[in-house]
C-alpha positions as a printed Julia matrix, in Angstrom:
88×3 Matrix{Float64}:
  13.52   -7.87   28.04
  12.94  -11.1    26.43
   9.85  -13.11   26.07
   9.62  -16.74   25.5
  12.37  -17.74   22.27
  12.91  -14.12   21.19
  15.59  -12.25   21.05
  15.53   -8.64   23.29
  15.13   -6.63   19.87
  12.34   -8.69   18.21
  10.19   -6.08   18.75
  11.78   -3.19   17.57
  12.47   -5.61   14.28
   8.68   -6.48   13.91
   8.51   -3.01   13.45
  11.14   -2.49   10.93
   9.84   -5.21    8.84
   6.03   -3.62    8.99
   7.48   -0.15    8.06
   9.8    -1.56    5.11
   7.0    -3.83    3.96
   4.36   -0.93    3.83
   6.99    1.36    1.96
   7.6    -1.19   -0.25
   4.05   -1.68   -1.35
   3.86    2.37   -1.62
   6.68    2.47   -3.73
   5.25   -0.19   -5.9
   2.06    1.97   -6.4
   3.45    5.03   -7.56
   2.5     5.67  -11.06
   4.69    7.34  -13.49
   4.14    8.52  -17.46
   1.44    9.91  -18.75
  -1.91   10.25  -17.13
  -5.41    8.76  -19.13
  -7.82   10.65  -19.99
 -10.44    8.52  -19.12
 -10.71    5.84  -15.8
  -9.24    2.36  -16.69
 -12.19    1.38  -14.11
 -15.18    2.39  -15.1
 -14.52    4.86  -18.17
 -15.38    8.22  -17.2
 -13.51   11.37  -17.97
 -10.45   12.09  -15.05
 -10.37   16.44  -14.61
  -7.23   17.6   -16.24
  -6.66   19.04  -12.44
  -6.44   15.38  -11.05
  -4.43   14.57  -14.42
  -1.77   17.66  -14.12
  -1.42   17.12  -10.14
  -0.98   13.06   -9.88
   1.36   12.11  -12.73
   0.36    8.83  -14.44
  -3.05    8.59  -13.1
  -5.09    5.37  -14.51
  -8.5     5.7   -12.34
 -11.34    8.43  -11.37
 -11.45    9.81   -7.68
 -14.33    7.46   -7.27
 -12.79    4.48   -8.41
  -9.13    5.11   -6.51
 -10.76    5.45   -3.59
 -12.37    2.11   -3.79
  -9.2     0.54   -4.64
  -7.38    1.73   -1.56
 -10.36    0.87    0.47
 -10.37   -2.88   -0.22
  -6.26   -2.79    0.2
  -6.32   -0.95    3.5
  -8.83   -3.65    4.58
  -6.4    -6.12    3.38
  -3.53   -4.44    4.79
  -5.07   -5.39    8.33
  -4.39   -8.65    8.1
  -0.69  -10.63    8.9
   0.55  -10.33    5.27
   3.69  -13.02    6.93
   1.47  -15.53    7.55
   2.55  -16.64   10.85
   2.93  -15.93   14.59
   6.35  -17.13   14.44
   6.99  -15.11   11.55
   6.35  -12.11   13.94
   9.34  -13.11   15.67
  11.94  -12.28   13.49
């Protein structure tokens, strides 16, 4: 059923977009090479373990998990802009 100006399968588009735009930004993230020994961040040693299991690793435990903290916070917000860009 329609609401207001948009079409019947705005919804299921919204939806579409979100899950393209969030596999996007996950694809974007994936590191590749060869892992650092030591945490672009803050400098400490990574464990060979973290090194040999996540291939081109650049931070510390400590410090990734920061990093995805303040982007899932971000992540909450309309990254479109708009209510009208929720339309489409």
């Amino acid at each position: 059923m329609a609401v207001g100006w948009a079409n019947d399968d705005s919804v299921s588009q919204q939806i579409q977009n979100t899950i393209d735009d969030e596999i996007s930004r996950v694809r974007s993230l994936s590191s590749q090479g060869v892992s650092a020994e030591f945490c672009d961040e803050c400098g400490e040693p990574i464990p060979l373990a973290r090194r040999t299991a996540i291939k081109g690793v650049r931070l510390c435990i400590e410090c990734q998990s920061n990093q995805e903290h303040h982007r899932y916070r971000q992540a909450l917000f309309n990254r479109r802009g708009s209510k009208d860009s929720q339309l489409r």
